[in-house]
LONUKOL-193704 format. One line per 3 residues: their letters; for each residue x negated, y, z negated of N, C-alpha, C. Coordinates in steps of 0.05 Angstrom, whole numbers, plus 5000, padded with zeros to 4 digits. Example, Ala and Ser with C-alpha at 12.3 -4.5 7.8 and 13.67 -1.06 7.14 Angstrom:
<tigus>
as	4736/4886/4844/4754/4910/4844/4736/4934/4844 ~ 4743/4955/4858/4727/4979/4857/4742/5001/4843;
</tigus>
This chain:
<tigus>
xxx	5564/4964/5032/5539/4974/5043/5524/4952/5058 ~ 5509/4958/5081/5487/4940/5087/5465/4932/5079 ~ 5453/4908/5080/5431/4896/5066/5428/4876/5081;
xxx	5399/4870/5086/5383/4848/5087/5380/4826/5063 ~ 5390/4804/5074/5389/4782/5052/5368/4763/5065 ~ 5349/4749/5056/5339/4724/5058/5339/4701/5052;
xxx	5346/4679/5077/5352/4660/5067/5340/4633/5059 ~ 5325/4623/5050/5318/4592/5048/5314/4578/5070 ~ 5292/4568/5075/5252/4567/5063/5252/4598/5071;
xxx	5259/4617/5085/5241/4637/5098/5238/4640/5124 ~ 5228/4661/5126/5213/4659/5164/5236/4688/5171 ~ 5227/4690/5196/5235/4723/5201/5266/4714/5216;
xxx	5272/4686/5227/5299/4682/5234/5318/4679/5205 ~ 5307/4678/5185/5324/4684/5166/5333/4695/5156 ~ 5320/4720/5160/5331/4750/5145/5362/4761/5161;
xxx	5384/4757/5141/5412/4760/5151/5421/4787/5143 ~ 5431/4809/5160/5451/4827/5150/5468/4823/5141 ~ 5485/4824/5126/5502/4821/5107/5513/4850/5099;
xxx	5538/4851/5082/5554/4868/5068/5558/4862/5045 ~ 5548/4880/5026/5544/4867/4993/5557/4896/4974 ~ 5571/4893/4962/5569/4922/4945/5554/4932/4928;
xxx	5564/4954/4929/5546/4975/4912/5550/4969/4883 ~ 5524/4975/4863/5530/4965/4838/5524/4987/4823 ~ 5551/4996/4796/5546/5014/4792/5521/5023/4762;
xxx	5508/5051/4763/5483/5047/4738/5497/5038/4715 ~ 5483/5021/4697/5486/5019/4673/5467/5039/4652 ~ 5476/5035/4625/5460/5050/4603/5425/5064/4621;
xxx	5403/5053/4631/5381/5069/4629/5377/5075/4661 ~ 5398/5058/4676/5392/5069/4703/5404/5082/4720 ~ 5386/5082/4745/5398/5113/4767/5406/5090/4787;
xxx	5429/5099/4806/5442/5088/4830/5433/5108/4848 ~ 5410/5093/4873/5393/5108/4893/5405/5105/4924 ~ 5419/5119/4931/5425/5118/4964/5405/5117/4977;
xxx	5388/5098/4986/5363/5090/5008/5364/5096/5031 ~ 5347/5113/5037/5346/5127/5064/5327/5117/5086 ~ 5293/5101/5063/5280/5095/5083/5264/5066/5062;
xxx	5253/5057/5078/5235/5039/5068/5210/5034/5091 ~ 5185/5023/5077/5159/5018/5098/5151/4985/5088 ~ 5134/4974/5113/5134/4950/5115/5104/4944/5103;
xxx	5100/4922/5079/5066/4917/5077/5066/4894/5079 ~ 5034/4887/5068/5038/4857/5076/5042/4836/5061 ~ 5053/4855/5029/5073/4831/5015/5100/4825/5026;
xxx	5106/4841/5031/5129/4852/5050/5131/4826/5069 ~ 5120/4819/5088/5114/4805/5100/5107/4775/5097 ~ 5095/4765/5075/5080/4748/5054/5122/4737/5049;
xxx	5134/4757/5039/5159/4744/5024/5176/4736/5052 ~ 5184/4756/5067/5199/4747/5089/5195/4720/5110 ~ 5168/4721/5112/5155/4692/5129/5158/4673/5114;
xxx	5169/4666/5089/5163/4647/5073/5148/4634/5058 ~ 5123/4651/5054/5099/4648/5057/5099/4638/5015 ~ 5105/4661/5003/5117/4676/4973/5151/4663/4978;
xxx	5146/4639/4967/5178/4630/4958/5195/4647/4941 ~ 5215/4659/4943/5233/4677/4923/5255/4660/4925 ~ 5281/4664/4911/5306/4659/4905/5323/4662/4933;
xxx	5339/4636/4940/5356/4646/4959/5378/4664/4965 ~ 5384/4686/4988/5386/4719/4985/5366/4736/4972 ~ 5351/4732/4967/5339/4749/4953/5340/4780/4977;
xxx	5344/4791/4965/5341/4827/4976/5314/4833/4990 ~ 5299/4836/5007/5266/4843/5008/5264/4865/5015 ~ 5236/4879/5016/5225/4900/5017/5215/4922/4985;
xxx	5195/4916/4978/5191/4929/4956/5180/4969/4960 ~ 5185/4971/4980/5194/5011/4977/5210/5023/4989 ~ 5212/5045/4972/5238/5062/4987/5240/5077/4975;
xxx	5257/5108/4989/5258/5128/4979/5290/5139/4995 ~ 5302/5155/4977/5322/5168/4980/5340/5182/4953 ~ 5364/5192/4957/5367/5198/4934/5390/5199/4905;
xxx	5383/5199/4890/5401/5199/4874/5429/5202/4868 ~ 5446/5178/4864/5480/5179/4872/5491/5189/4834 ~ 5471/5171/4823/5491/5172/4798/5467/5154/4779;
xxx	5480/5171/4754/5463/5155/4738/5471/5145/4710 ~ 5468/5126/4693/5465/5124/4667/5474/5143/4651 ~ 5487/5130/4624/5486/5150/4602/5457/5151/4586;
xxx	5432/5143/4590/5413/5144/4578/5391/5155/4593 ~ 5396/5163/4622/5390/5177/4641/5379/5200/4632 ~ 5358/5214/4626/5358/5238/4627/5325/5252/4640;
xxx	5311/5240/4656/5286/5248/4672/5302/5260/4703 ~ 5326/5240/4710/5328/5246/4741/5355/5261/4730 ~ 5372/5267/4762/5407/5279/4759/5405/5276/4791;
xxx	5432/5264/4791/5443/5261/4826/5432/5289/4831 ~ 5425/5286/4866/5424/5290/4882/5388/5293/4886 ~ 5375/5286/4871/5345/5286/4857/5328/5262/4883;
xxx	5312/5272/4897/5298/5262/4920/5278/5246/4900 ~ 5275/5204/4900/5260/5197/4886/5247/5175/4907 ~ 5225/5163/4895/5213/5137/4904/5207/5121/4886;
xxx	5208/5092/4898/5199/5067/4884/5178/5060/4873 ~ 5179/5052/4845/5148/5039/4841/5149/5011/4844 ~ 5121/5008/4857/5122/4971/4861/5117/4955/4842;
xxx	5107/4965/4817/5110/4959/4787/5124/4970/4771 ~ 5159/4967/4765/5175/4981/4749/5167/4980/4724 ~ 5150/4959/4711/5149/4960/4689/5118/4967/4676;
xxx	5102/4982/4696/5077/4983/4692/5084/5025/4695 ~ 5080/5032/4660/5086/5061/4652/5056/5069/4658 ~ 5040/5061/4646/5004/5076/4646/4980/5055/4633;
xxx	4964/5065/4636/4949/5053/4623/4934/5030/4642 ~ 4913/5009/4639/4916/4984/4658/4927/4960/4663 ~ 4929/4946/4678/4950/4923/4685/4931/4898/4665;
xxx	4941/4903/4636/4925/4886/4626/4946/4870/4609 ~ 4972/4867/4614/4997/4844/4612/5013/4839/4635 ~ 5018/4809/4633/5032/4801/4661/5053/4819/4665;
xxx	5065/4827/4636/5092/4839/4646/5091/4867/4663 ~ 5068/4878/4652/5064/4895/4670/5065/4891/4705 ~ 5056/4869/4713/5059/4881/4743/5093/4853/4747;
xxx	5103/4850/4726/5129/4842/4741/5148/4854/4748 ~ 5173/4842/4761/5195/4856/4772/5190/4871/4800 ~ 5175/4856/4813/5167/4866/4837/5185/4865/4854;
xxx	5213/4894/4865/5226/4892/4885/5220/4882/4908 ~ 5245/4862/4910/5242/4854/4933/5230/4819/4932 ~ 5214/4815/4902/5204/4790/4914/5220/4779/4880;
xxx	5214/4792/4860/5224/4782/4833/5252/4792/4827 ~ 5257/4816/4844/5286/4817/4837/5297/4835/4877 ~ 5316/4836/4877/5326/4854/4902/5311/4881/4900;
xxx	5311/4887/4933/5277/4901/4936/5305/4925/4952 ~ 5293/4945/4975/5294/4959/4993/5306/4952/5016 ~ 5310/4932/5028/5323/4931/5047/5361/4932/5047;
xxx	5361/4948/5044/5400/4955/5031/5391/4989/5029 ~ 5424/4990/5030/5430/5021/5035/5438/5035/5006 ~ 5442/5021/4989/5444/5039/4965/5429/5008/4940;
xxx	5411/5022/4922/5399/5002/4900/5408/5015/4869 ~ 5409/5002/4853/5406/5014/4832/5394/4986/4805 ~ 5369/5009/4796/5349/5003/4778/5354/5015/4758;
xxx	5325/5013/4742/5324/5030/4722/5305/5058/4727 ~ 5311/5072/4708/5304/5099/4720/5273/5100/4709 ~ 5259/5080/4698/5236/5084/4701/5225/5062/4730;
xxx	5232/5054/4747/5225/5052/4768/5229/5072/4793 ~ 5225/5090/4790/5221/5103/4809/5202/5132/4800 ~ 5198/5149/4812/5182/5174/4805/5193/5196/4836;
xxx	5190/5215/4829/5193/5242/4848/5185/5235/4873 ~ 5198/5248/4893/5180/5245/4921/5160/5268/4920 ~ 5140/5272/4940/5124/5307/4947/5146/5306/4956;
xxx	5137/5344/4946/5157/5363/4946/5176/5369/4978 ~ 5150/5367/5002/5161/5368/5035/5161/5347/5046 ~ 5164/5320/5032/5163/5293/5053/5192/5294/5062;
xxx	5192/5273/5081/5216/5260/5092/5218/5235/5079 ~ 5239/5225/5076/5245/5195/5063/5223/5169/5083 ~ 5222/5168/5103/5201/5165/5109/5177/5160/5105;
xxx	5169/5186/5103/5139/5192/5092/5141/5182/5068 ~ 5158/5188/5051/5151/5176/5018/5152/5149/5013 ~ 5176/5140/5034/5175/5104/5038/5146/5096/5040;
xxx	5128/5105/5047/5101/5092/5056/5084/5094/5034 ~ 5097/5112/5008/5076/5112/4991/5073/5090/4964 ~ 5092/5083/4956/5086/5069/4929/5080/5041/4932;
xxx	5073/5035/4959/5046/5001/4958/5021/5011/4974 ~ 5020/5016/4987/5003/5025/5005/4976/5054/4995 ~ 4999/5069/4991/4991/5097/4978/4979/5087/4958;
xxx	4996/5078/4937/4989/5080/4908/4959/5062/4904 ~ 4962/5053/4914/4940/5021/4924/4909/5028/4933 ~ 4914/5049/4951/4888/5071/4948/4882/5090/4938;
xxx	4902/5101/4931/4899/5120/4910/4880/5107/4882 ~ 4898/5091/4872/4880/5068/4847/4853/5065/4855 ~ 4846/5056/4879/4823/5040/4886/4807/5067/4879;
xxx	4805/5085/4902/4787/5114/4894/4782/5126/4873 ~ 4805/5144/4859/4804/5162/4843/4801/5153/4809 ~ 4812/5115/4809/4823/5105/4783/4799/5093/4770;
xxx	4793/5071/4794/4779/5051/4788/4742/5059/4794 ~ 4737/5066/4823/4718/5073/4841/4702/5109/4830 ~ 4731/5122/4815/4726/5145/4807/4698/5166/4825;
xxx	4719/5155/4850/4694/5174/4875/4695/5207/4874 ~ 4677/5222/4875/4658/5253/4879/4656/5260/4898 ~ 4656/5284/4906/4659/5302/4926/4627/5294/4936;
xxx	4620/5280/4966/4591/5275/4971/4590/5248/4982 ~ 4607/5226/4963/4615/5193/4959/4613/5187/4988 ~ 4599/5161/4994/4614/5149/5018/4627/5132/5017;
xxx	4644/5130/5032/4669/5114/5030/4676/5100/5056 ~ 4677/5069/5055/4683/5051/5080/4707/5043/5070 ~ 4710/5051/5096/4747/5030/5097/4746/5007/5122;
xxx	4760/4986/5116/4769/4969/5134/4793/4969/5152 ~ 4787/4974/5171/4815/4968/5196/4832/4991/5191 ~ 4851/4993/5207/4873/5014/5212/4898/5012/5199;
xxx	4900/4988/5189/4939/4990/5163/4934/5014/5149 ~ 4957/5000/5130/4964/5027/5118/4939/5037/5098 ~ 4940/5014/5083/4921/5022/5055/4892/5042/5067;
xxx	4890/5017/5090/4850/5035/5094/4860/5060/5108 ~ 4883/5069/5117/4886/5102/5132/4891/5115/5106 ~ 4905/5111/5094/4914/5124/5061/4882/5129/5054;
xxx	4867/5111/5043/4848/5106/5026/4824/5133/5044 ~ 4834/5134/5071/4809/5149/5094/4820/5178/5090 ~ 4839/5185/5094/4854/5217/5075/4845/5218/5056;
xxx	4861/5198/5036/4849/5217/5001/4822/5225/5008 ~ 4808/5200/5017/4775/5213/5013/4766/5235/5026 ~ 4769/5237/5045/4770/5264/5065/4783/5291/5051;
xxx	4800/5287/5032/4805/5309/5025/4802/5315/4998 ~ 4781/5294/4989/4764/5293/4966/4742/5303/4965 ~ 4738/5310/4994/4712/5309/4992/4697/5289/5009;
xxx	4690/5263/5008/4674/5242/5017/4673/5239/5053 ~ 4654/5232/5052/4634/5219/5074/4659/5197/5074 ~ 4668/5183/5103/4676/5159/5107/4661/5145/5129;
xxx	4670/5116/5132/4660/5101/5150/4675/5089/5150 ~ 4697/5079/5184/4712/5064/5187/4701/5043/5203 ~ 4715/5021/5209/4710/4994/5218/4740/4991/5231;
xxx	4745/4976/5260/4766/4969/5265/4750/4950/5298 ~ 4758/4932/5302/4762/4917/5324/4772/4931/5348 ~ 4782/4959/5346/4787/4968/5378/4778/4999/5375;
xxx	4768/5000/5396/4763/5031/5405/4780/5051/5402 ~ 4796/5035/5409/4829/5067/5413/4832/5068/5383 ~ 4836/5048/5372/4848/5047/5336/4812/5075/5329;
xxx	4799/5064/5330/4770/5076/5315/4773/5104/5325 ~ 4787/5103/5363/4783/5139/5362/4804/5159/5346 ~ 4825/5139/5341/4843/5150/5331/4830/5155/5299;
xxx	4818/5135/5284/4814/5139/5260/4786/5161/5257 ~ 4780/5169/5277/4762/5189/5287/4767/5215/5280 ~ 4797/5227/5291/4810/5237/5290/4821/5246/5271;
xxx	4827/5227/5246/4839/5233/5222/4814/5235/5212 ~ 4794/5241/5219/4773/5248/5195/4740/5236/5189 ~ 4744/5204/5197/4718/5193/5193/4697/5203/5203;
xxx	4678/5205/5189/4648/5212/5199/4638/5184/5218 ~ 4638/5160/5211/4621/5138/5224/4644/5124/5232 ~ 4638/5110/5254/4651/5086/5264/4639/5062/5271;
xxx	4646/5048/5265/4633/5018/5273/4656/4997/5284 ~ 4652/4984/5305/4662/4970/5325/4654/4943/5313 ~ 4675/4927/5292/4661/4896/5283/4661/4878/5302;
xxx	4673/4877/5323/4676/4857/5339/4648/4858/5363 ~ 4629/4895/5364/4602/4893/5367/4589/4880/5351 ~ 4592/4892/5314/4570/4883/5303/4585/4860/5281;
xxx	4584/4845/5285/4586/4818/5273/4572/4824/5236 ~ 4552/4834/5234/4535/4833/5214/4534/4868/5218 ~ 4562/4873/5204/4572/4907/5203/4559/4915/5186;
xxx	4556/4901/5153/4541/4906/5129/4512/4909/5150 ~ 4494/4900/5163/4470/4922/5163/4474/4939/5180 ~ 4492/4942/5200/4503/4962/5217/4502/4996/5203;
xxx	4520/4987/5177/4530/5007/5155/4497/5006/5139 ~ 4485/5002/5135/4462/5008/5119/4447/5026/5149 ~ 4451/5021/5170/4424/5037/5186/4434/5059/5194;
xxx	4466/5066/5188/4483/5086/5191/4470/5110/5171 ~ 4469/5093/5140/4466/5108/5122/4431/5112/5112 ~ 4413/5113/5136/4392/5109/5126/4373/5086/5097;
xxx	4389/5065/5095/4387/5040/5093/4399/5040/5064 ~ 4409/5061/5048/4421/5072/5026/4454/5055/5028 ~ 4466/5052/5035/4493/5031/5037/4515/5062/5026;
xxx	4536/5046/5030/4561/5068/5014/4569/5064/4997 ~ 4577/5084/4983/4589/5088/4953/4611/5071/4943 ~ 4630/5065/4957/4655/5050/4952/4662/5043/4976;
xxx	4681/5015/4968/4687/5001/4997/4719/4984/4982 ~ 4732/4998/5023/4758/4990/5009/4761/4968/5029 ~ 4764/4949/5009/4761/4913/5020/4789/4897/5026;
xxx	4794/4902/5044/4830/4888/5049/4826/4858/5068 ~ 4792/4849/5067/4791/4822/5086/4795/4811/5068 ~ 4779/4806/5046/4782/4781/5026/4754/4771/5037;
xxx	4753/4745/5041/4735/4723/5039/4720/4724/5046 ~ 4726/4730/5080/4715/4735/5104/4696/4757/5118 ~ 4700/4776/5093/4692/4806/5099/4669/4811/5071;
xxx	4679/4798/5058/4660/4800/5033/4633/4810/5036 ~ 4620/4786/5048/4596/4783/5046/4586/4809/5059 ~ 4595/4819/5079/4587/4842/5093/4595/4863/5075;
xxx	4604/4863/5063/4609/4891/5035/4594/4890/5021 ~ 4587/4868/5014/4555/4859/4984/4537/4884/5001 ~ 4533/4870/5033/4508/4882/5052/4505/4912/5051;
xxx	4533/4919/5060/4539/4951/5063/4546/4958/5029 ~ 4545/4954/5008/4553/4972/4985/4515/4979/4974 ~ 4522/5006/4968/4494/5023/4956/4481/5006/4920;
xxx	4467/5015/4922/4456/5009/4879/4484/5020/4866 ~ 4486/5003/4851/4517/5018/4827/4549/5031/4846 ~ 4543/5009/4873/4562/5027/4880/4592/5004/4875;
xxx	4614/5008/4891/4634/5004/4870/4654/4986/4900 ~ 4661/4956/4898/4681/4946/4918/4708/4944/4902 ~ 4721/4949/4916/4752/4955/4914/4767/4943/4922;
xxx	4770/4906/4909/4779/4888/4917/4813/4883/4920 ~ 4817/4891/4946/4846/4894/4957/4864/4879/4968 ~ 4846/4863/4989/4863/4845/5005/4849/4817/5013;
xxx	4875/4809/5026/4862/4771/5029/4874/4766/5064 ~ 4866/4787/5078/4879/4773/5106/4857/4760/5120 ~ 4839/4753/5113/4820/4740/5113/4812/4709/5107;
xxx	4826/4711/5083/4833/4677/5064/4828/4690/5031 ~ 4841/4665/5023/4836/4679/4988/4818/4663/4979 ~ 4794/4644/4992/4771/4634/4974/4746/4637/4995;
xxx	4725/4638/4980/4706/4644/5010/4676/4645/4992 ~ 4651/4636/4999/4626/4643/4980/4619/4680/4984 ~ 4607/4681/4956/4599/4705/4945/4572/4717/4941;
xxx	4561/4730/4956/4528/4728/4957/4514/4739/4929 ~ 4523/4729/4905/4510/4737/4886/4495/4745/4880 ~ 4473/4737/4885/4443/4747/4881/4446/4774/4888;
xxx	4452/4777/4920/4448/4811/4926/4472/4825/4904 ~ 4492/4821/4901/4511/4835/4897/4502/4842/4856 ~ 4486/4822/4856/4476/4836/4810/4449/4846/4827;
xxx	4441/4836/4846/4411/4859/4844/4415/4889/4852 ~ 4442/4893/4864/4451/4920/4875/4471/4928/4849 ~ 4467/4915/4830/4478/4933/4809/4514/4944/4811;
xxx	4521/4920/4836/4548/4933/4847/4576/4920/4828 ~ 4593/4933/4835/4617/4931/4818/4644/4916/4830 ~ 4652/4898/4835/4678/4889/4842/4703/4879/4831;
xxx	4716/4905/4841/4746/4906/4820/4770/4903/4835 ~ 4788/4874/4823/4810/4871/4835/4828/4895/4832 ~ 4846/4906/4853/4867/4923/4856/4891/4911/4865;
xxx	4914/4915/4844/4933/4907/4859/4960/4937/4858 ~ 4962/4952/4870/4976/4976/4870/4964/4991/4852 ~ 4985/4997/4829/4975/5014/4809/5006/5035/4790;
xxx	5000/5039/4767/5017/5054/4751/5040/5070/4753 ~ 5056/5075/4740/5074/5093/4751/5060/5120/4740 ~ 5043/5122/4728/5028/5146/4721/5011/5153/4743;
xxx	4994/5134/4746/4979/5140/4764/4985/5150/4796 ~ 5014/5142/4808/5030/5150/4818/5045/5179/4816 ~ 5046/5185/4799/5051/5214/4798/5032/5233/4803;
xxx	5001/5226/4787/4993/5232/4796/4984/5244/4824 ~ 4986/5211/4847/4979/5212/4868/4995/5240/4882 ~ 5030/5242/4877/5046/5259/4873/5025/5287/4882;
xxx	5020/5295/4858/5012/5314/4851/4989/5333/4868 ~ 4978/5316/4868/4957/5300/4892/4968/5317/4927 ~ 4984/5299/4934/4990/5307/4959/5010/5324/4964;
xxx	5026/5348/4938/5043/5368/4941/5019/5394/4942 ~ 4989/5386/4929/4971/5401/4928/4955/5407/4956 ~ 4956/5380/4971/4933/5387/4994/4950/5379/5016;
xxx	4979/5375/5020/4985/5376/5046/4986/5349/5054 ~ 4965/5328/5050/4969/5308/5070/4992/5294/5073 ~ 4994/5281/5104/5018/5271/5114/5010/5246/5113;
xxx	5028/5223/5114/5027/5193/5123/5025/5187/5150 ~ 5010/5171/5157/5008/5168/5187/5029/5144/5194 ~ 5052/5142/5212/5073/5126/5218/5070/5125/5241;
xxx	5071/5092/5243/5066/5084/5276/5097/5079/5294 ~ 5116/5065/5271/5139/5066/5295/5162/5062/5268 ~ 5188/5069/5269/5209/5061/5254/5226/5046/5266;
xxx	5252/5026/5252/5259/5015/5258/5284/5018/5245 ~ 5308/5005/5253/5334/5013/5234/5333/4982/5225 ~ 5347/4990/5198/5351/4955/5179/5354/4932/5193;
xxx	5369/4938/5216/5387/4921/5224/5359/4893/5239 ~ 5337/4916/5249/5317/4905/5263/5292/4903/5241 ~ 5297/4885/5220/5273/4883/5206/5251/4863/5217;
xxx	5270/4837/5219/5249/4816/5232/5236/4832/5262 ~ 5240/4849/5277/5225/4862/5300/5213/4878/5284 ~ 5213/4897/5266/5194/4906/5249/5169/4886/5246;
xxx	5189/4871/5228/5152/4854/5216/5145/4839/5247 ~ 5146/4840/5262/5143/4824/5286/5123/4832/5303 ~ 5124/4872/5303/5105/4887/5306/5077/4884/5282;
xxx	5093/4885/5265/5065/4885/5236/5048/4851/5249 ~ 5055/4837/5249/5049/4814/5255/5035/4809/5277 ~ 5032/4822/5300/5023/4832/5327/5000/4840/5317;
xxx	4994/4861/5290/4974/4878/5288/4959/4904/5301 ~ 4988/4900/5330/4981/4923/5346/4991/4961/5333 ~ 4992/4952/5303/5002/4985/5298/4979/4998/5282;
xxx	4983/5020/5276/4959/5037/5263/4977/5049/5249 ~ 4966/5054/5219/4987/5073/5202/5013/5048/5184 ~ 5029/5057/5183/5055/5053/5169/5083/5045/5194;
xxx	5096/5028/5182/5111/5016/5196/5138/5020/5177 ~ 5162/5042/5193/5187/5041/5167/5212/5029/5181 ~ 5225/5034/5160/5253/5030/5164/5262/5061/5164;
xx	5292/5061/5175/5301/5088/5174/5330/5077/5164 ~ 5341/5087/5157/5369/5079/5145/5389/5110/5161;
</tigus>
C-alpha cells in the first residue's frame, strides 16, 4: 500500500511516498482501508518539523474509510462498517484530566492517516454521519470535534448565545454551523472581504474586517450594543487575546483553541475577573463527545465546508496551500 513517511529534521521536502505493508488486526483491533484524510494545523506543526516525531513516522491524524477486518475481541464494528478517527484514541469520556488521555496522537505519537490502509484499536475510531462522504468525515475528528467541545461541552451555549469566531479554517467555520444551527447569534472576523462574504453566507449575522479595525474587541462591543458576546472561539493565541477580554460579555465564556499568533503574550487581567469571564483551554475532545457531535449532524444535515482536495501523493502541495492561508474551510486528501 501507499503511505507517506517523514523523514528527519522535517520540512515539507521530506515527506516521502513509500510502499509499506498492510498490518494485519490483532486481539482488540479493526484494519481500516483509508479513503480520505483532512489537513490541520497540527498536521502541519508535525510535517514542517516544527513537533519533532520519530524518523518515518506516518503523519496525518484523520481519516475515514472503511472497515477491512477485524480482531477477535472486536465486537462494536464488522467489515465493511463506514468509520472515523479519533484524535485521542485513548480519551473514552469524561475530561482530559490524565496525560494518558490525550496520548497516542495519530500521526505524531504513533502512525497517523497518510497511508491507504491503518489498523488500530477499535476504540479509536467512532461511526461516520450516516450521508457523509469519506471526505466530509475526514474533516471531522480535529477540527469538528474541537468545536464541537468548545460550544456545547465546555461554553455550554443556548439558543439566543452570541458567538465570535475567528478567521475562516476549519475550526472557526465548524464552530460558525454548530452555532447557527443551535440557535446563536454569530460574529465573524477574517482579514478579507471575499473570505467574510463567504462566511456571510454560511450564516453569520455580523462581520468585522480586523485588518479595518485593529481594536475589533470594541468594534464587537458597538456591534452588540456595548453588551460583548457570549462565547469566543480563540484560535490566535497571544495576539488576539486581548481583543477577546474586550469583546467577551459579564460571565461570558473564551474557548481557548489556538496559538497562530504565538504561545506567550500579556493578559489583561483586571478586565477579564471584572467581566466575570471564563477561559478554558481546548484541545479536541472525547470519543464520547464525538459521537455525540455524530448524532448531532445525522440530525440537522450540516455539511463540512471543503476548499480543495488533494491525492496522497501531493501532501507537501496540500500543506503548501494550508500554509498560503489562501483557503476557507477544510483541506483533504482523497485516496
Amino acid at each position: 500500500m501507499r503511505a507517506i513517511k517523514l523523514a528527519k529534521p522535517g520540512g515539507l521536502h521530506n515527506l516521502q511516498l513509500v510502499e509499506v505493508a498492510a498490518t494485519a488486526p490483532q486481539h482488540d483491533q479493526i484494519q481500516v482501508r483509508n479513503h480520505a484524510s483532512s489537513l490541520n494545523f497540527h498536521d502541519y506543526v508535525v510535517a514542517s518539523g516544527l513537533l519533532p516525531v520519530d524518523d518515518g513516522r506516518i503523519p496525518m491524524s484523520d481519516g475515514a474509510g472503511i472497515v477491512e477486518a477485524i480482531g477477535p475481541a472486536v465486537t462494536e464494528f464488522s467489515p465493511g462498517d463506514r468509520v472515523m478517527s479519533c484524535f485521542f484514541p485513548h480519551w473514552a469520556s469524561g475530561r482530559a484530566d490524565t496525560l494518558a488521555k490525550i496520548s497516542g496522537i495519530p500521526g505524531d505519537n504513533v502512525d497517523g492517516f497518510a497511508a491507504e490502509t491503518v489498523t488500530m484499536p477499535a476504540a479509536a475510531f467512532t461511526s461516520m454521519p450516516d450521508d457523509y462522504s469519506f471526505e466530509q468525515a475526514a474533516t471531522l475528528p480535529c477540527a469538528a470535534a474541537t468545536a464541537w467541545r468548545a460550544l456545547f461541552v465546555e461554553a455550554q451555549v443556548q439558543p439566543g448565545d452570541t458567538v465570535l469566531v475567528q478567521g475562516s479554517g476549519g475550526v472557526s467555520v465548524f464552530a460558525l454551523q454548530f452555532a447557527k444551527a443551535a440557535g446563536c447569534n454569530v460574529v465573524a472576523t477574517s482579514s478579507s472581504e471575499e473570505k467574510l462574504a463567504t462566511l456571510q453566507e454560511l450564516g453569520a449575522d455580523q462581520l468585522i474586517n480586523y485588518r479595518e479595525h485593529e481594536n475589533w474587541g470594541d468594534k464587537t462591543l458597538a456591534i452588540t450594543d456595548n453588551r460583548g458576546v457570549d462565547v469566543i472561539i480563540e484560535v490566535g493565541g497571544s495576539g488576539t487575546l486581548a481583543q477577546s477580554v474586550r469583546a467577551i460579555a459579564m460571565g461570558g465564556h473564551i474557548s481557548m483553541i489556538g496559538v497562530l499568533t504565538g504561545i506567550q503574550g500579556e493578559v489583561p487581567t483586571a478586565e477579564l475577573f471584572q467581566k466575570n469571564a471564563v477561559i478554558s483551554g481546548i484541545t479536541v475532545g472525547s470519543r464520547a463527545s464525538q459521537q455525540d457531535m455524530v448524532k448531532a449532524i445525522n440530525a440537522t444535515g450540516l455539511e463540512p465546508v471543503i476548499d480543495r482536495s488533494f491525492d496522497l501523493a501531493e501532501l507537501a502541495d496540500a500543506f503548501r496551500l494550508q500554509e498560503s492561508q489562501q483557503h476557507l474551510g477544510k483541506i483533504c486528501l482523497s485516496f
